[in-house]
C-alpha positions in Angstrom: -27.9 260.2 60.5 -25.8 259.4 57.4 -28.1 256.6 55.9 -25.3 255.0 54.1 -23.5 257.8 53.0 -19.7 258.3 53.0 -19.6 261.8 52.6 -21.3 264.5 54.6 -21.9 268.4 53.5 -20.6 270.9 56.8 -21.8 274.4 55.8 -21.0 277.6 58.2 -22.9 280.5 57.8 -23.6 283.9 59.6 -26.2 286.2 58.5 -26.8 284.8 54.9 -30.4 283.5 55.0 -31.0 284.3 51.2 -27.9 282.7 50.0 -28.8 279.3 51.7 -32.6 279.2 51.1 -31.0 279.0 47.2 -28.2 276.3 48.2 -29.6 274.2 51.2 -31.9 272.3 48.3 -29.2 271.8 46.2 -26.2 269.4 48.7 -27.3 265.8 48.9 -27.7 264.7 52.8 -26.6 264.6 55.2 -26.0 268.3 55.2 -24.6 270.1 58.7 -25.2 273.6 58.8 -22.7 275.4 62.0 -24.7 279.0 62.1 -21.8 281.6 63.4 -24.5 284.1 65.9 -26.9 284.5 62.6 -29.1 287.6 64.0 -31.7 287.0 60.4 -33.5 283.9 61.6 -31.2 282.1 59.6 -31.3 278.9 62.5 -35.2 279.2 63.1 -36.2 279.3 58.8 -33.7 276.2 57.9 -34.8 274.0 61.3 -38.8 274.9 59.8 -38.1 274.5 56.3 -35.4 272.0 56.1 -35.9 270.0 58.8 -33.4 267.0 57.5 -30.6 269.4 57.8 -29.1 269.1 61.4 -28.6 272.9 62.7 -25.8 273.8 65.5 -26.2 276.9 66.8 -22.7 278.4 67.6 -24.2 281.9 69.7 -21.0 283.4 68.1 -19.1 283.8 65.0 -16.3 281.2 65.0 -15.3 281.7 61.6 -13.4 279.3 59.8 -13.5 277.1 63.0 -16.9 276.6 63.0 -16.4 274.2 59.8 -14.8 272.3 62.9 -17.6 271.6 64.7 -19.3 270.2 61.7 -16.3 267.8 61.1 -16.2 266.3 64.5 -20.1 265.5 64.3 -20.5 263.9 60.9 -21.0 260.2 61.1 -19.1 259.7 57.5 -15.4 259.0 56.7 -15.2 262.3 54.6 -16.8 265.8 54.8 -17.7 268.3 52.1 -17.6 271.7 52.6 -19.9 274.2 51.1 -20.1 278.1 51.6 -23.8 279.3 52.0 -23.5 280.6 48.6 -21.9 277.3 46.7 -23.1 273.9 46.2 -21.8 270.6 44.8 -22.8 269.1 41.2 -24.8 266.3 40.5 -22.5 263.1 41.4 -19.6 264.9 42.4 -19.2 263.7 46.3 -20.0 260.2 45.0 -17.2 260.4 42.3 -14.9 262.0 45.6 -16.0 259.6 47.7 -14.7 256.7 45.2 -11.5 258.3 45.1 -10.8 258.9 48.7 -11.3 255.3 48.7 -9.0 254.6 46.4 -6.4 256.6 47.5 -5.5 256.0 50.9 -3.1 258.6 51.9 -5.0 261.6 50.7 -6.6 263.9 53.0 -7.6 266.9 50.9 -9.5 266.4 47.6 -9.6 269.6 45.8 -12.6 270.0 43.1 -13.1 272.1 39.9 -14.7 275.2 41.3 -16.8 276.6 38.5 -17.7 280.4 39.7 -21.1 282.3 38.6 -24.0 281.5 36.0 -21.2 281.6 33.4 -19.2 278.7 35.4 -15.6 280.3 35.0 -12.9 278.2 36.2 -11.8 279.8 39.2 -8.4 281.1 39.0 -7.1 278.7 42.5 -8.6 275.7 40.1 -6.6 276.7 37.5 -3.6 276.8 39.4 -3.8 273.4 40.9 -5.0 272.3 37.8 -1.3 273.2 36.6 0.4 272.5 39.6 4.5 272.2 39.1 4.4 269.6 42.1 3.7 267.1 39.9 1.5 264.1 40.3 2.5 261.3 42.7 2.2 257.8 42.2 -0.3 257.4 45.2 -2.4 260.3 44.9 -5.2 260.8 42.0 -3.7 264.0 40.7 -1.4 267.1 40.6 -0.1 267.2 44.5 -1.1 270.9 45.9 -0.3 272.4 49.3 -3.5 274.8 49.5 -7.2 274.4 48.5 -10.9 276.5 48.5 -12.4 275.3 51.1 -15.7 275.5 49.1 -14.4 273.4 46.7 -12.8 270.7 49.6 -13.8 267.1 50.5 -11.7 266.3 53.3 -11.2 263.0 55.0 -12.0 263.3 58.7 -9.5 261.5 60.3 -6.9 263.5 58.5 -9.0 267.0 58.9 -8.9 266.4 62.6 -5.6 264.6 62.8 -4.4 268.3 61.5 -6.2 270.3 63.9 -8.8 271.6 61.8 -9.0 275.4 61.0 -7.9 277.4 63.7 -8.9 280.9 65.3 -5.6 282.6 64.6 -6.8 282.8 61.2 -9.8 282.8 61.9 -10.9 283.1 58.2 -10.2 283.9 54.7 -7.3 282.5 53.6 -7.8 279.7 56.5 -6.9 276.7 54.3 -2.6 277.2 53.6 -2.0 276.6 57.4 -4.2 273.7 57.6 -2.8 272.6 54.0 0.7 272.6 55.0 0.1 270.8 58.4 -1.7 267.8 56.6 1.7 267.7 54.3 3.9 267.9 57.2 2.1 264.9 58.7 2.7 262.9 55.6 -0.7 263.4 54.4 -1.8 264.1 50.8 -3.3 266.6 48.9 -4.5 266.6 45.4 -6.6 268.0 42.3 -9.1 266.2 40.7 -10.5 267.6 37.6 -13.9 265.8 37.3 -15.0 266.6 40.7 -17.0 269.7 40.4 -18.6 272.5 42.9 -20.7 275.4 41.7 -20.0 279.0 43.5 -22.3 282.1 43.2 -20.7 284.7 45.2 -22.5 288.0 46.5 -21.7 291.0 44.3 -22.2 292.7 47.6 -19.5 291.4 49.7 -17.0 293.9 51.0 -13.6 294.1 48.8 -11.5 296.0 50.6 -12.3 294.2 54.0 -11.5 291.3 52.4 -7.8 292.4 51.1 -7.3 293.6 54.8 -7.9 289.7 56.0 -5.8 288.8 53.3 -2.9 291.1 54.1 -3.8 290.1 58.0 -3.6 286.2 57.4 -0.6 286.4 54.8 1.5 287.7 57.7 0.0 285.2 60.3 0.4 282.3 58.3 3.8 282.8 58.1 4.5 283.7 61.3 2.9 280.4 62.7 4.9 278.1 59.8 7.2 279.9 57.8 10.8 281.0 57.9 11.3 284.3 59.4 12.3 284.8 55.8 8.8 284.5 54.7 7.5 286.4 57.4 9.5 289.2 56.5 8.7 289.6 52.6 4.7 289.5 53.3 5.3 291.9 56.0 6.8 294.3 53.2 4.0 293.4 50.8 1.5 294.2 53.4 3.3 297.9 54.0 3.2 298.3 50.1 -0.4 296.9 49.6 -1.6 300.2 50.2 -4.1 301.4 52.9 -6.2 298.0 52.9 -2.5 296.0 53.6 -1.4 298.6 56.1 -4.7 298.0 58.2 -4.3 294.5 57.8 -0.5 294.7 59.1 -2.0 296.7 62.3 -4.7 294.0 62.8 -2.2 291.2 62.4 -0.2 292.8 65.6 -3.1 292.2 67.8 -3.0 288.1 67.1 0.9 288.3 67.0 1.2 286.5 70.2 -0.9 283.8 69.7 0.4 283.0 66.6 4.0 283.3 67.9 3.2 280.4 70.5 1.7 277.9 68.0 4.7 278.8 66.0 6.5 275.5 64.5 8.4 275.6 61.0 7.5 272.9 58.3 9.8 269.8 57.7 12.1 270.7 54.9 10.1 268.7 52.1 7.2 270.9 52.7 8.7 274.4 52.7 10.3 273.5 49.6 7.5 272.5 48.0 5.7 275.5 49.5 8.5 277.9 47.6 8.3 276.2 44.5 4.6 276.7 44.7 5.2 280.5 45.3 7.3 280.5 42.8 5.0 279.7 39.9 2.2 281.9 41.3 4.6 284.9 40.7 
């Protein structure tokens, strides 16, 4: 399946059959697309038109874990992930691959994410771009302790070593628990300028349903990693975030318990890093 290649493109996708007829033509192969209960056709058009793209048909939305499932099948050392509606530049998973070679102890390789026709730097590039971590002598650039997923090659081993994305979450906002997992594990993560990914989104996509997941997930992340200290100040910023944060507070009660069994706090390195990060972002 991989014919060669180290790196391998996972895209998930639900009911966005436009979006990838656009992108599909654009990721070098091998390209694995996880299709989250898609009621368009999406499965059915991409296995007819694109037949070297290997389809897995969920029957459900998975969210965020679906990427997963895309992860555990590739046949390559490292995985690229691509939303339906973003795709990697010419020679960019080549140049990542290179460097994941190089550097050993790095599991998350976060690109320059260049958004829309006028390719703005988007604003989580920027900040890993500048981030007050620092660079360390074994990794190729600033250290970070999040990423975009659409702007992520991951090495496998480390991906699955970490668990992966997981269904508390469930998505948006997926990659800090994963992020700070890798760290705690010893693994690396770091930002590398001339690796670039191109990301069109929909002007129609929902923005306040997305500031309730983000209110939602803020409080879950904590509560499966933070100090109770954490958990406490994005609580209050969900119950000040207006109607959209209050929803997502009410819908963060309903995962509560799940979260609070895979509850473990970071080692001390991590959470301190974590706050510093914080810190910077204001």
């Amino acid at each position: 399946m991989n014919n060669g290649a180290r790196v391998t493109v996972v895209v998930a996708s639900k009911d966005r059959l436009g979006a990838l007829s656009r992108s599909l033509p654009l990721h070098p192969r091998p390209v694995i697309l996880v299709d989250n209960g898609s009621t368009d056709g999406t499965a059915t058009f991409v296995k007819r038109h694109f037949p070297d793209v290997h389809v897995v048909e969920a029957g459900r939305n998975l969210g965020a874990p679906a990427r997963n499932i895309g992860v555990q099948m590739a046949e390559t050392p490292y995985v690229a992930f691509a939303d339906d509606d973003s795709w990697w530049a010419p020679g960019a998973l080549e140049r990542a691959a290179d460097v994941l070679d190089a550097y050993p102890r790095l599991a998350v390789l976060g690109a320059r994410v260049l958004v829309g026709p006028e390719e703005r730097l988007d604003p989580v590039s920027e900040q890993m771009r500048h981030s007050p971590l620092g660079v360390e002598p074994d990794l190729p650039g600033p250290s970070v302790l999040g990423f975009l997923a659409c702007g992520a090659v991951v090495r496998k081993e480390a991906f699955l070593d970490a668990g992966g994305f997981d269904d508390v979450i469930f998505f948006f906002g997926e990659e800090e628990r994963l992020a700070v997992d890798l760290a705690a594990k010893g693994w690396g993560l770091a930002y590398v300028d001339d690796v670039v990914a191109h990301h069109h989104p929909s002007p129609s996509r929902d923005p306040r349903g997305r500031q309730v997941l983000a209110a939602r997930n803020a409080v879950l992340t904590a509560v499966l990693r933070r100090p109770w200290r954490v958990v406490a100040r994005r609580t209050l910023q969900a119950l000040r975030g207006g109607s959209a944060g209050r929803e997502g507070l009410r819908t963060a009660v309903r995962r509560l318990p799940r979260a609070l069994a895979e509850r473990r706090e970071l080692p001390t390195s991590v959470e301190r890093a974590r706050r510093t990060l914080e810190r910077t972002d204001g």
